[in-house]
C-alpha positions as CSV (number, residue, x, y, z in Angstrom):
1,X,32.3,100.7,157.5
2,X,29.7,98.3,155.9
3,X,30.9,94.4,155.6
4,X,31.8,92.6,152.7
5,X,28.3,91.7,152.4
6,X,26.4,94.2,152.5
7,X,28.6,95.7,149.9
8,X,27.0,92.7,147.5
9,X,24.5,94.2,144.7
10,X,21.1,92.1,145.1
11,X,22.2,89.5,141.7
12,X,25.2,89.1,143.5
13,X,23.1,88.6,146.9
14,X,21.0,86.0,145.0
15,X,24.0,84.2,143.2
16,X,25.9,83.3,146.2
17,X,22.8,82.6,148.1
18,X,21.2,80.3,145.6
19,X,25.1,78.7,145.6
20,X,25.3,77.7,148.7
21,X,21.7,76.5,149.1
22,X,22.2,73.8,146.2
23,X,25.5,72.8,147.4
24,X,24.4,72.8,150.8
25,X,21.3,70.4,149.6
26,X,23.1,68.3,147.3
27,X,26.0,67.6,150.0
28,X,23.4,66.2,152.4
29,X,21.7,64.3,149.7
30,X,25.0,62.5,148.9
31,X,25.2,61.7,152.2
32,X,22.0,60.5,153.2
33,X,22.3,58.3,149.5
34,X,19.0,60.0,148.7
35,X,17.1,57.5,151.2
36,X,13.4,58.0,151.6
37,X,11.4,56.3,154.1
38,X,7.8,55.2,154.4
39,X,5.4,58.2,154.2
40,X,7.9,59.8,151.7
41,X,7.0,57.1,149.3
42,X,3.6,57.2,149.5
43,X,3.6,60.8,148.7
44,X,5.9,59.2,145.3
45,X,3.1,56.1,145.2
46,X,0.7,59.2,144.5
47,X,2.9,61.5,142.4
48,X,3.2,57.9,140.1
49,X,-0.9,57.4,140.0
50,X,-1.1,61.0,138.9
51,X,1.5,60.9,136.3
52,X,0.2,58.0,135.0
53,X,-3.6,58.9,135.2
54,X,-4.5,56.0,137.5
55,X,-6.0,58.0,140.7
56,X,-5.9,61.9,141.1
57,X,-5.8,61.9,145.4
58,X,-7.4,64.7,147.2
59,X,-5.4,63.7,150.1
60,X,-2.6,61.9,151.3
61,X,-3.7,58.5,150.7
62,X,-5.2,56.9,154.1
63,X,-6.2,59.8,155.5
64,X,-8.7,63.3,155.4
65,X,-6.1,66.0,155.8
66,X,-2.9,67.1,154.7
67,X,-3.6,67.9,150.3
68,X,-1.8,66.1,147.4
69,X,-0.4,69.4,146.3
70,X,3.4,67.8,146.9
71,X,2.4,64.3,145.0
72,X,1.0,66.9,142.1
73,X,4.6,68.6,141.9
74,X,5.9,65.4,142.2
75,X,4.3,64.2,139.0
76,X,6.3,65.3,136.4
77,X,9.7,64.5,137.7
78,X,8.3,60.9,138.2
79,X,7.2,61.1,133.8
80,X,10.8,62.0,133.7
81,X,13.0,59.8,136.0
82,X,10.5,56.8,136.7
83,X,9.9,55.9,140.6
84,X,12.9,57.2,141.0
85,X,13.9,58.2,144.8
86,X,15.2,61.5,143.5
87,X,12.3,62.5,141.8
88,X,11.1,63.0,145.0
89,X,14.2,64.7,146.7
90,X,14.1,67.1,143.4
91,X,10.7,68.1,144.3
92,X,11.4,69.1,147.5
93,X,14.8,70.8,147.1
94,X,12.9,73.0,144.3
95,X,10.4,74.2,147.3
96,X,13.2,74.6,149.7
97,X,14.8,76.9,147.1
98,X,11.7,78.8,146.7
99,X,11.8,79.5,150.3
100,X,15.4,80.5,150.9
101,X,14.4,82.5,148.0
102,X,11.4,84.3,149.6
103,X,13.2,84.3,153.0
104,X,15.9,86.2,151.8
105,X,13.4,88.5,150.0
106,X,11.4,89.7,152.6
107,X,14.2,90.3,154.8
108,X,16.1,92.3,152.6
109,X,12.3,94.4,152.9
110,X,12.3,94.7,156.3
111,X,15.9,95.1,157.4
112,X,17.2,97.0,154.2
113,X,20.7,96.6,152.6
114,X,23.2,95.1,154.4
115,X,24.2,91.5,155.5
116,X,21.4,91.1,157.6
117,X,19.1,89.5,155.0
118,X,21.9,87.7,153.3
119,X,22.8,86.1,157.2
120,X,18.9,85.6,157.6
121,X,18.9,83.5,154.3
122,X,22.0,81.9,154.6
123,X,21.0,80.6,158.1
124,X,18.5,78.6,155.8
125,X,20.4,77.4,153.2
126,X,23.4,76.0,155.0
127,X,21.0,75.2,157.7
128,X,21.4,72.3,161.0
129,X,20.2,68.8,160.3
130,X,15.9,69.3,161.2
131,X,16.3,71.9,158.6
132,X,18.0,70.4,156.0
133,X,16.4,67.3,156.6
134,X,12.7,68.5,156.2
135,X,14.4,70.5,153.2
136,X,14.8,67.9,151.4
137,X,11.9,65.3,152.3
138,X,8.1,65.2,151.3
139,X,5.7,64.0,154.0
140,X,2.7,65.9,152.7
141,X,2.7,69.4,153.5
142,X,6.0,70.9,155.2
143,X,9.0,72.4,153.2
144,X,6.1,73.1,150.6
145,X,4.3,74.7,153.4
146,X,7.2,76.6,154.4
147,X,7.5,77.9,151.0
148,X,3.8,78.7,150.2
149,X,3.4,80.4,153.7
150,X,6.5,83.1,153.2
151,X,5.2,83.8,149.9
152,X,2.3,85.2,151.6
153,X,4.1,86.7,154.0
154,X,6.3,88.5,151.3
155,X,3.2,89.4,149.1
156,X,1.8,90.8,152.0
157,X,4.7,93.0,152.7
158,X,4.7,94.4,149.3
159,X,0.7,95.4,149.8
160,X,1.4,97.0,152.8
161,X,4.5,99.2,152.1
162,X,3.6,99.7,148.5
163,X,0.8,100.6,145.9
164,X,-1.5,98.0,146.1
165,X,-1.5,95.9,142.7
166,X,-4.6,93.6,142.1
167,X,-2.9,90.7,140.7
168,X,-0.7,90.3,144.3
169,X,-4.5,89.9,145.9
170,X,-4.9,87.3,143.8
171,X,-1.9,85.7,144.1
172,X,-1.9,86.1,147.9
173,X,-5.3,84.3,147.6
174,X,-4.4,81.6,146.0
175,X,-1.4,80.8,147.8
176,X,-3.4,81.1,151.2
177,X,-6.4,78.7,150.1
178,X,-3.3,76.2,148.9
179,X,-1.8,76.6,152.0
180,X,-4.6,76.1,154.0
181,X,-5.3,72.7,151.6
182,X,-2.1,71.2,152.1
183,X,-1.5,71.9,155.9
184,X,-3.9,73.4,158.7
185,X,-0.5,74.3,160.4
186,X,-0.5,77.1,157.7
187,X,-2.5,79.3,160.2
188,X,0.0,81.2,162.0
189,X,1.1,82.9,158.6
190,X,-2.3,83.4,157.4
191,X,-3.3,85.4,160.8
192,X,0.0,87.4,160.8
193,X,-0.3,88.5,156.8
194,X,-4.1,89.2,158.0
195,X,-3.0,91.3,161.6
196,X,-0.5,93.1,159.0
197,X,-2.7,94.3,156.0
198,X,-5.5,95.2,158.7
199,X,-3.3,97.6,160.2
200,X,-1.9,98.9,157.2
201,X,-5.5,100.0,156.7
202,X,-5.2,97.9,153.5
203,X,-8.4,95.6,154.2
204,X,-10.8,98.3,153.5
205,X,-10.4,98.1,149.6
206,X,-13.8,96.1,148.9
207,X,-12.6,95.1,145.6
208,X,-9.0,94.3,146.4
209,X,-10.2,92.2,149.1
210,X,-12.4,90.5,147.2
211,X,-10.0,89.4,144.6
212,X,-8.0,87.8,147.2
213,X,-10.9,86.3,148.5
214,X,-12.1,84.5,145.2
215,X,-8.4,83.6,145.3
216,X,-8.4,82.1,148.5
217,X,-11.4,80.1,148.1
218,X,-10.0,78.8,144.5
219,X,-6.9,77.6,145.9
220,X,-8.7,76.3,149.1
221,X,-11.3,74.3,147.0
222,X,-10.6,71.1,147.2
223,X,-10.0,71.4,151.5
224,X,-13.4,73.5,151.7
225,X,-15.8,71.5,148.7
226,X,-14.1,67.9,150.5
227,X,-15.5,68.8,153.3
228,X,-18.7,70.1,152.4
229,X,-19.4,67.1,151.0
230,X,-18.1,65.1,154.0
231,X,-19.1,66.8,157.5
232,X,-16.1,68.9,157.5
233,X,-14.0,65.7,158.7
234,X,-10.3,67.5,158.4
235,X,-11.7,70.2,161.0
236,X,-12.9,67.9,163.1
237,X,-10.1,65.5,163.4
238,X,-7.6,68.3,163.4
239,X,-9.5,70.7,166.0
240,X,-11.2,68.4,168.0
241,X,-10.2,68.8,171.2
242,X,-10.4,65.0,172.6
243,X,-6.8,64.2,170.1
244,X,-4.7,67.2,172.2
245,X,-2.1,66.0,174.5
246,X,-1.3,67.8,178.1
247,X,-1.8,71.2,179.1
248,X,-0.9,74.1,177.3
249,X,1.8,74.5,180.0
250,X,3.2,71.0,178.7
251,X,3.7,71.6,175.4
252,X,5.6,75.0,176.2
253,X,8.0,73.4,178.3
254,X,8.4,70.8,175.4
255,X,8.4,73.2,173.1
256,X,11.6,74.8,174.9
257,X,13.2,71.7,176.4
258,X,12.5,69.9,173.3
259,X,11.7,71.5,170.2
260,X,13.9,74.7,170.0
261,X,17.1,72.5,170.7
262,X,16.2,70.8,167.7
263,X,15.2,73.4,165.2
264,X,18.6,74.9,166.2
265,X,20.7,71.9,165.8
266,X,21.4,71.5,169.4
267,X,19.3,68.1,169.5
268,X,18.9,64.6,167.6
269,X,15.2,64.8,166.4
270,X,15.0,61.1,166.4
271,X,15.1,61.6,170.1
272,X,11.5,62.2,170.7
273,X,11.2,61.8,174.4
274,X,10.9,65.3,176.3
275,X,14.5,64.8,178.3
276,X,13.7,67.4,181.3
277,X,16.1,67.9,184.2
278,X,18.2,70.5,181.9
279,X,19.4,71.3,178.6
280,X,22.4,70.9,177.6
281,X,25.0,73.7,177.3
282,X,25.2,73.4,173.7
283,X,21.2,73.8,173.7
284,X,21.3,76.7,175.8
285,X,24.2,78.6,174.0
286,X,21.6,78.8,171.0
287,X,18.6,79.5,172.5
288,X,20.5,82.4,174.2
289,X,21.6,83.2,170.9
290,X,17.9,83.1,169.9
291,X,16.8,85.3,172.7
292,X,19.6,87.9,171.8
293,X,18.7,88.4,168.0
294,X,14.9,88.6,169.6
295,X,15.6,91.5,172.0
296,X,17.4,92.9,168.7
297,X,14.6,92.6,166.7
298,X,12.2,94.1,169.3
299,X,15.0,97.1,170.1
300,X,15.7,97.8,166.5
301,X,12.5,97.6,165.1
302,X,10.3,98.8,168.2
303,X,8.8,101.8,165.9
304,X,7.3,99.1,163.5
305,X,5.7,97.5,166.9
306,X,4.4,100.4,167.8
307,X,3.1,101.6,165.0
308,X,1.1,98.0,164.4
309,X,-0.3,98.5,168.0
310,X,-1.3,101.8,167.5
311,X,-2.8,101.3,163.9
312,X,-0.4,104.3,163.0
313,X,-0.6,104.8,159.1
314,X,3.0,106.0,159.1
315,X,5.0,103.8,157.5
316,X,6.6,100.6,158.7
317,X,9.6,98.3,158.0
318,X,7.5,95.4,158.5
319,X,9.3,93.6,161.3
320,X,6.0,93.2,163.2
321,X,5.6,89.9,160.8
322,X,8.0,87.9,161.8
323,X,6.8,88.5,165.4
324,X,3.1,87.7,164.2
325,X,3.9,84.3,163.0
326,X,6.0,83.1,166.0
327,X,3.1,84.2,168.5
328,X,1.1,82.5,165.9
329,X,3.0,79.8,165.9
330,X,3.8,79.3,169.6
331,X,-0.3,79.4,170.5
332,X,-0.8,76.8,167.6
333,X,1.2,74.5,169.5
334,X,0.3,75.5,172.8
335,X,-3.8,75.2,172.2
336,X,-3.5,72.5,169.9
337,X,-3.1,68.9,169.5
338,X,0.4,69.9,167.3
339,X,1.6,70.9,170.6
340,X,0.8,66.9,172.2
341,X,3.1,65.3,169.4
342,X,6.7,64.4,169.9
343,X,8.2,65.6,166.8
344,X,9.4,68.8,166.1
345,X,7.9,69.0,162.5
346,X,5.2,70.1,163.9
347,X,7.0,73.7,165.4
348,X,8.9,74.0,162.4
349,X,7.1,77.3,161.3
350,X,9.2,79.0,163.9
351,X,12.2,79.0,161.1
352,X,10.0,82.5,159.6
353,X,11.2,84.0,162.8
354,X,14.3,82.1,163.9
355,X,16.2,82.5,160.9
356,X,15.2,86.8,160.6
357,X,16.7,87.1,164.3
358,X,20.0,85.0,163.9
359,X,20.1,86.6,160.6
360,X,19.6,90.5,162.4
361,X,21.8,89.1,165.1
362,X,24.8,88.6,162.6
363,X,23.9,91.1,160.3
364,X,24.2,94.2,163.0
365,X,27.7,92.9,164.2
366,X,29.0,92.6,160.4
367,X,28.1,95.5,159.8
368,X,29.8,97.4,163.0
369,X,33.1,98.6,164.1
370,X,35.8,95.8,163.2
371,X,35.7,94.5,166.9
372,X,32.0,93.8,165.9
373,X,32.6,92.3,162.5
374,X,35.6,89.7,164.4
375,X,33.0,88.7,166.4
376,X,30.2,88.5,164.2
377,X,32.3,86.4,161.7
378,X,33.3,84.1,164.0
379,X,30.0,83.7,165.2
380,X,29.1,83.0,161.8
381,X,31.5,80.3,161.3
382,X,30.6,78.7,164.9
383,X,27.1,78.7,163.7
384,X,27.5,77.3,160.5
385,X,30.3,73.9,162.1
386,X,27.5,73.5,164.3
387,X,24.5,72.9,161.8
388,X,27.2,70.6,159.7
389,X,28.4,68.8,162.8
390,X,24.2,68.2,163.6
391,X,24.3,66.2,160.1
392,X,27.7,64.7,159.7
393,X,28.0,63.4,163.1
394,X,25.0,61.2,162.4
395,X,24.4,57.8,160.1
396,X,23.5,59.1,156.7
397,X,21.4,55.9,156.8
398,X,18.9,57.6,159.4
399,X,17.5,59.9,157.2
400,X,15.2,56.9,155.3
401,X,14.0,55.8,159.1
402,X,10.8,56.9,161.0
403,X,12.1,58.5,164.1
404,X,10.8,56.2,166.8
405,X,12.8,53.0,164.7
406,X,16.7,55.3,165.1
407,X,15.7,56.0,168.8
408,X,14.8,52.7,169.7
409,X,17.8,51.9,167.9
410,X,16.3,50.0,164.8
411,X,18.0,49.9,161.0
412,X,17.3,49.0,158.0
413,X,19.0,48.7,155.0
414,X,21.1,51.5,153.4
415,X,20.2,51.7,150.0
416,X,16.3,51.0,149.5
417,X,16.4,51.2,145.7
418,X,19.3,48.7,145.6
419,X,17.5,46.5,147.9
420,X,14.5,46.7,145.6
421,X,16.6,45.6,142.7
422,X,17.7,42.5,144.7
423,X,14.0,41.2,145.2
424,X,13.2,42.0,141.9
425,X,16.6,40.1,140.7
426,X,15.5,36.8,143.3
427,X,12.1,37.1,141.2
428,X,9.7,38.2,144.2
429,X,6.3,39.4,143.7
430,X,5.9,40.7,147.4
431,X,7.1,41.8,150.4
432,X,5.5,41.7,153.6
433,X,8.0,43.9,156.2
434,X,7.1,47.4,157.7
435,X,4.9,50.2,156.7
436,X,7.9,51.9,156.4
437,X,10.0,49.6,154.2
438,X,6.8,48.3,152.9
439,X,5.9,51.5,151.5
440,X,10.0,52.6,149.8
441,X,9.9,49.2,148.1
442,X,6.6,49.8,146.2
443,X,7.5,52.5,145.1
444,X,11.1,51.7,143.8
445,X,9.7,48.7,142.1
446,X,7.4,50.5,140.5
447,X,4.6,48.4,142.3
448,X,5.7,45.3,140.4
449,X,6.6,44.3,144.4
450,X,3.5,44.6,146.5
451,X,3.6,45.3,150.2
452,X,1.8,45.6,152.7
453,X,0.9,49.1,152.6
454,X,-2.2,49.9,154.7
455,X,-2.8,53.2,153.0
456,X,-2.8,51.8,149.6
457,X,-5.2,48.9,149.6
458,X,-4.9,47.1,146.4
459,X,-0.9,46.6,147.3
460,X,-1.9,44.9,150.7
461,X,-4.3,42.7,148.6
462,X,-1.8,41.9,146.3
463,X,0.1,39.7,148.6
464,X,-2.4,37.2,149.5
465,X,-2.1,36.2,145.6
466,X,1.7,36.6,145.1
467,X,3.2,33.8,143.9
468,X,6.8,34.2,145.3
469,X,6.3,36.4,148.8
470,X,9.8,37.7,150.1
471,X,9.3,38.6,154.1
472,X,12.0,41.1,156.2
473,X,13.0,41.2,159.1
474,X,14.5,44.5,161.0
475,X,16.4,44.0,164.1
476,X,17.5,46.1,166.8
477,X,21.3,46.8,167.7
478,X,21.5,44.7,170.1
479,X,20.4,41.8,167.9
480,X,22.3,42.4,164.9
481,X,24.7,39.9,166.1
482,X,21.5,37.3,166.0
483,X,20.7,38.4,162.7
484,X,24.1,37.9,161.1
485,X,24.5,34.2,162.8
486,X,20.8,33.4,161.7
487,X,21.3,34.8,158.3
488,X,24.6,32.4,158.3
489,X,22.3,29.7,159.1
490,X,20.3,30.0,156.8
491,X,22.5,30.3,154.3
492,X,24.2,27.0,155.1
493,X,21.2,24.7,155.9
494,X,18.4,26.0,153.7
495,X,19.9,23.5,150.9
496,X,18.2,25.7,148.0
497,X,14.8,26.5,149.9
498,X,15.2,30.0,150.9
499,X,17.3,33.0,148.7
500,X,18.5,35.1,152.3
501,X,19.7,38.8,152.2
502,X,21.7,40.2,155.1
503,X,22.7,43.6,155.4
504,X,22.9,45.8,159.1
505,X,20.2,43.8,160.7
506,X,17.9,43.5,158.1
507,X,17.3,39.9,157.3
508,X,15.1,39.0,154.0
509,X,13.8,35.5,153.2
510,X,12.3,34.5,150.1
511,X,11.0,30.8,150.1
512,X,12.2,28.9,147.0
513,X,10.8,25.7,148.1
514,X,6.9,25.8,149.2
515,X,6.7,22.7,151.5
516,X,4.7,20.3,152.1
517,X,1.0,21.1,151.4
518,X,-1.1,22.5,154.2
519,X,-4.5,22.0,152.7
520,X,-4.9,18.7,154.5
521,X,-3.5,20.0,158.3
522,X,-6.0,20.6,161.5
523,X,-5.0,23.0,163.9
524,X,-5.8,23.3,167.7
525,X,-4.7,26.2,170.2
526,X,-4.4,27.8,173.3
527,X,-6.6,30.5,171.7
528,X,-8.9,30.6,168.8
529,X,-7.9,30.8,164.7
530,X,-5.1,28.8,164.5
531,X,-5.0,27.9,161.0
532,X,-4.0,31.5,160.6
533,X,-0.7,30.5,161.2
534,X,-0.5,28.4,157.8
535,X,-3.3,30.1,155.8
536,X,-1.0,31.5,153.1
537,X,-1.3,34.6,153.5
538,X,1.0,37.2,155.2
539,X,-0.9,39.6,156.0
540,X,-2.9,37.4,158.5
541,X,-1.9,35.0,161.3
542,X,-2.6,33.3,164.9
543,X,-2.1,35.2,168.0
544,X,-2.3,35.0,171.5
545,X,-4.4,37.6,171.8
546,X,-2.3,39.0,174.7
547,X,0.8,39.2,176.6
548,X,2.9,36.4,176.6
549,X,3.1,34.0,179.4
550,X,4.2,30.3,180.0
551,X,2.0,27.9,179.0
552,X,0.6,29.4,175.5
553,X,0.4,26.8,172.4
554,X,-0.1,25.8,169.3
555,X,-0.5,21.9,167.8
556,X,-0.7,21.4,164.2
557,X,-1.8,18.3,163.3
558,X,-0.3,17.4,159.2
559,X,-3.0,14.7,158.1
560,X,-0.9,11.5,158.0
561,X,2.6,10.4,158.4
562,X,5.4,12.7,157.1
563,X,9.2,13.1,156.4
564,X,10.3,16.0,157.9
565,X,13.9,17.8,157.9
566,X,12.9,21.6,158.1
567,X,10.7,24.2,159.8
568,X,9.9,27.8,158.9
569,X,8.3,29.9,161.2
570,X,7.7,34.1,160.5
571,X,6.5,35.7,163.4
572,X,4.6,39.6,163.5
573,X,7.0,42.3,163.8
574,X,8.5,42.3,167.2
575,X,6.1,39.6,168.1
576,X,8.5,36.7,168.5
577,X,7.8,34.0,171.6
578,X,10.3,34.6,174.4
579,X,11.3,31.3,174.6
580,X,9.9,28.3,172.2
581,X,9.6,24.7,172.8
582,X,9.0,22.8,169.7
583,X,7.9,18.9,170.3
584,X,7.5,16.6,167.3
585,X,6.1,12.7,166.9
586,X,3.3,10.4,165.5
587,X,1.5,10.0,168.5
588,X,0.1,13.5,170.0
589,X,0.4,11.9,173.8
590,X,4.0,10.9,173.0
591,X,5.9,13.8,171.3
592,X,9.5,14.2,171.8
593,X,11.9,17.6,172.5
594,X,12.8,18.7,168.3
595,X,14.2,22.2,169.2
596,X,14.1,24.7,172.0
597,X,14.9,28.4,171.1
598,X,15.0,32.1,171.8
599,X,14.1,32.7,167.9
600,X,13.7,36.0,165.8
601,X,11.2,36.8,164.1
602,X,12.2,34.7,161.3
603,X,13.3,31.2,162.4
604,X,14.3,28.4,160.4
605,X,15.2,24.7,161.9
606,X,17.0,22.0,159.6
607,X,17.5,18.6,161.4
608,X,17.5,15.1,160.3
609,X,14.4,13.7,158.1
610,X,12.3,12.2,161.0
611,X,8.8,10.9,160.2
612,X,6.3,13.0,162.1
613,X,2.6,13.8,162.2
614,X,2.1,16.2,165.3
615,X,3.9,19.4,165.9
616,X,3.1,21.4,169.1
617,X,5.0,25.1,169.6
618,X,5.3,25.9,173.5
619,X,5.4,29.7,174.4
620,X,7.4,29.0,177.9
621,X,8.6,33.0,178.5
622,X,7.1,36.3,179.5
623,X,6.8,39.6,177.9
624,X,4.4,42.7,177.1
625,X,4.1,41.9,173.1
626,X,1.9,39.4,172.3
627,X,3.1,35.8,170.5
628,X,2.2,35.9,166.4
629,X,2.8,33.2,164.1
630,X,2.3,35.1,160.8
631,X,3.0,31.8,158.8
632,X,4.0,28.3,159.2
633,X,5.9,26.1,156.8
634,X,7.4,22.5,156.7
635,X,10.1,20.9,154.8
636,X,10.2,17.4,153.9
């Protein structure tokens, strides 16, 4: 007897599908507080040039690869809600939709009525945390890639089981140039619509094929005219051989240890160290799932295998696709440098053929015997606490961090757009913190904040003319104690010179009071370009040009006598000394203890006014990261 299911008409299908993908997304957006984090919001710093006719990028800004196609869909949500960080969720959940949408689609082809496509899809729309996670963030070619990618797929399905129809060639072409413009990793579903419509005998239609290869070279013209113009520069970096990581034999064990455990919700993917002895039993509980739904596929669809080895013109369910783009997709990241990278992003293609197996998996024992359908439903139900568990066990707050700042256990704050509105409200022009942070608080402020943001020039250049520069400060667990009690300090000694923000080890400073003047001070060093450290400018400073070691210093030298009661040092992000000395007095042969410290990288001194001419800063520890003093300022 069929299951509930696949007793559903195809509206009703679609209704509860398209239910539980939005509530599924909109859940996790609520509790992630919509965050976005660095390369999100440059993809939004784009979208707001575009819909505002200041730039039109090719690419994603600061690099030759990866198209603007997301920052052009992005566009007019931005016209409609401002530099919004929803605008940007909005855009991604509609391309997430259109995949579910597709998914569920093209499964219902292949396996027919019954809950196997419905399971398939709904694997994707209440999916584990990578899933939902990606679902719902831009970084320049994924969820959209997704999404253009199974349209092909699907189109291709209809040409090969059907009457061919011109205008799908030229869709199909379009879609694939698009595809292969926004993301290189578009390949394995490009080769598997290809493998399919060759065997179908359906590539020996001159005309068809050359509709949906005008198509293809339409939607690929910017990728292919780009580089025309520019000695092919994506291929290059992307293929060249000299950026790939390991053997191939590496990145399949990643791919297994590390990858899979994280596509299926097994696995944190902010943990992006390979962890090898073993996996754990949660980890190999799915994969085993996996594997079953594969043998499934291969078992219950072995005729369509068959028949695409055998170039057999009898007709086909079309299962052979999903199996084409997880080879694909597995040899990508074997042969290439995808394979070398730590993140799982980058395997994420395997969904087209993850989600059909689970999907066939639960679908075959729903629709069995009622021992079967038990089983089957519980499975269901397992499957589906698991992906929630992978997200709700987690800080919402991670979502708006790069993965290597969560695993080496680094924070920021929780709301980005309410931290913008606070340096807008304390009347700062800048803010020199981060890429990451750098990059979300441009774009909330609508740019009226510059940052330092490397892939957007005229930002960075912005800061060495801002007349009220805030600077922030992100601290690891373990110092978040330090950061509170500095923060506290601050607050209680600054006497009006600083406005201070605190908030989960995020410390922000914004000097009220300027100093005293540096234009007259002389600076000498243990290495070159010292009057870096009080040039003005943040995005500059002195270093030690190495490791830190006892017996590194600076001397700044203020022109004539002055009365001093405070000192303000910013040091480069993680580059604060180990342990500083700081030595103060009018005669540079005679200068007296003033503070000794293990300082963060902000570090503010108030003591009693003391007339003073020479300052010397003694580096007396040891560590890897070299010593930078990104600015220097002094209190009278």
């Amino acid at each position: 007897m069929p299951s509930a299911l696949a007793k559903l008409k195809p509206s009703r299908e679609f209704a509860l599908l398209s239910g539980c993908a939005v509530a599924w997304l909109a859940a996790f957006l609520a509790f992630s507080h919509g965050g976005i984090e660095g390369d999100e919001a440059i993809v939004g710093l784009m979208a707001t040039h575009i819909a505002h006719g200041q730039n039109f990028p090719v690419w994603f800004y600061g690099q030759e690869y990866m198209g603007s196609l997301e920052a052009f869909a992005t566009a007019p949500w931005i016209w409609l809600l401002g530099t919004s960080p929803w605008a940007i969720k909005l855009t991604a959940s509609c391309f997430a939709l259109v995949w579910i949408w597709a998914s569920w689609r093209l499964a219902r082809r292949v396996f027919g009525p019954g809950s196997a496509a419905l399971a398939t899809a709904l694997y994707l729309a209440c999916g584990p945390l990578f899933l939902t996670l990606w679902a719902t963030k831009l970084r320049g070619g994924f969820v959209s890639l997704w999404a253009i990618g199974t349209l092909v797929l699907l189109l291709a399905h209809l040409e090969g089981t059907e009457q061919p129809r011109p205008w799908r060639w030229l869709v199909m072409g379009v879609l694939a140039g698009l595809g292969a413009y926004l993301n290189l990793l578009v390949a394995p579903y490009l080769i598997a619509a290809f493998l399919f419509l060759l065997t179908r005998r359906r590539l020996f239609r001159p005309a068809l094929v050359a509709l949906g290869l005008g198509g293809f070279l339409a939607g690929a013209a910017p990728l292919l005219v780009y580089n025309f113009n520019h000695q092919w520069t994506t291929f290059r970096f992307l293929l060249g051989s000299d950026s790939s990581k390991g053997s191939a034999l590496t990145h399949l064990s990643a791919l297994l240890s590390r990858g899979l455990p994280v596509l299926l919700g097994a696995s944190s993917p902010w943990k992006t160290r390979v962890d090898a002895p073993g996996l754990a039993p949660l980890a190999i509980g799915l994969l085993v799932l996996l594997g079953a739904g594969l043998v499934l596929l291969l078992v219950r669809h072995r005729s369509a295998l068959w028949r695409f080895l055998t170039f057999s013109r009898e007709p086909s369910s079309g299962a052979e696709l999903y199996w084409l783009v997880g080879l694909g997709m597995v040899a990508c990241f074997a042969f290439s440098k995808f394979g070398g990278e730590p993140e799982p992003r980058y395997s994420a293609v395997l969904y087209a053929t993850i989600a059909p197996c689970i999907g066939l998996l639960l679908g075959t024992l729903l629709d069995g015997p009622l021992p079967a359908k038990i089983g089957g439903g519980l499975l269901g139900v397992l499957l589906l606490v698991n992906n929630a568990a992978s997200i709700y066990r987690l800080d919402g707050r991670d979502v708006s961090q790069p993965f290597h700042y969560v695993e080496e256990g680094v924070r920021g704050p929780v709301d980005v757009a309410r931290f913008t509105r606070e340096l807008e409200r304390a009347g700062a022009d800048a803010l020199q913190s981060d890429f990451w942070l750098g990059n979300a608080v441009a774009f909330c402020s609508g740019e009226r904040v510059a940052a330092s943001v490397p892939r957007w020039p005229s930002l960075t250049r912005r800061l060495d003319t801002a007349r009220s520069p805030a600077i922030l400060y992100r601290a690891r667990n373990s110092d978040w104690e330090r950061v509170h009690a500095a923060a506290t300090d601050l607050k209680r000694d600054a006497k009006g010179r600083f406005w201070v923000w605190e908030e989960d080890g995020a410390l922000a400073l914004l000097r009220k009071d300027p100093g005293i003047s540096p234009k007259p001070w002389k600076a000498t060093a243990s290495t070159p370009w010292a009057e870096r450290a009080f040039d003005g400018s943040l995005t500059s400073g002195w270093t030690t040009e190495g490791p830190q070691h006892p017996g590194q210093w600076i001397e700044i030298d203020l022109g004539q006598e002055q009365s001093v009661s405070g000192l303000l040092l910013i040091f480069g992000e993680q580059n604060d000394p180990r342990h500083l000395v700081v030595e103060a007095g009018l005669d540079r042969e005679k200068l007296e203890p003033l503070a000794e410290d293990e300082p963060l990288n902000v570090w503010f001194k108030d003591f009693p006014a003391r007339k003073v001419r020479f300052l010397r800063f003694r580096q007396t520890g040891s560590h890897h990261r070299w010593w930078v003093i990104q600015e220097l300022a002094v209190f009278p």
